[in-house]
N, C-alpha and C positions, 0 to 999 in steps of 0.2 A: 395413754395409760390413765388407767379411774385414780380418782383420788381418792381411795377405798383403803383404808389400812387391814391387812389380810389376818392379824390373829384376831383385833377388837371387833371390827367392823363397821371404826367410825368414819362419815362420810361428809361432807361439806354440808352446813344447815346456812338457811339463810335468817337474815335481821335488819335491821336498818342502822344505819348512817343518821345522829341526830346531832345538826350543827347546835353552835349557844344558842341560836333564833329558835332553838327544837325544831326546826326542819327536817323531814324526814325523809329520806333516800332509801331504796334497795340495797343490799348489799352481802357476799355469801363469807360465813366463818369458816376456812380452812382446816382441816385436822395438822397438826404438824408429823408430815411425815419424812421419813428416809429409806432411802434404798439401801439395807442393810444386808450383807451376809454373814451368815452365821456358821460354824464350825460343826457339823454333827455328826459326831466319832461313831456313832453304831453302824453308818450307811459309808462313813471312812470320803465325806467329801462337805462343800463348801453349799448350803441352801442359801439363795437371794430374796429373801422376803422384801416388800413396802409396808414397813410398820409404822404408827405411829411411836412418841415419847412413851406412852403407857402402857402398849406393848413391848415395846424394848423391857420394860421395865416388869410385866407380867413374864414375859422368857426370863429374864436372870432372876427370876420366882420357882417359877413351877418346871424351867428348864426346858431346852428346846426339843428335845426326844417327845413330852407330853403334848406342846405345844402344836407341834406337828402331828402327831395322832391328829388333834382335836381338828385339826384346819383339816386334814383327809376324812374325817369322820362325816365333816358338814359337808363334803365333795366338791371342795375346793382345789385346783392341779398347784401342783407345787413344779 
């Protein structure tokens, strides 16, 4: 499974590792994601998104009925 969060569509970037010596390493920033499901009463069932923290947090905004448009809109499979 991608490390894609499905409403934002933030994805792992990369940076370096700098020890006190400033040494410098490769290294990739993870999005914090969860495998979340959410409730959505017009369709009367259970959606399983991989959202990041600030998607979760964009749904209990704009609310998951819109939310969802928007990811079908972009022609994303839910």
């Amino acid at each position: 499974m991608s490390k894609v969060c499905q409403v934002t569509g933030k994805r792992p970037v990369t940076g370096n590792n700098v020890s006190h010596s400033q040494r410098k390493t490769r290294r990739r920033f993870l999005p914090n994601l969860h495998s979340h499901r959410f409730w959505v009463e017009a369709e009367n069932r259970f959606v399983k998104l991989r959202v990041s923290s600030k998607g979760m947090r964009i749904i209990d905004k704009k609310g998951i009925e819109t939310v969802l448009a928007d990811i079908r809109k972009r022609g994303d499979a839910i």
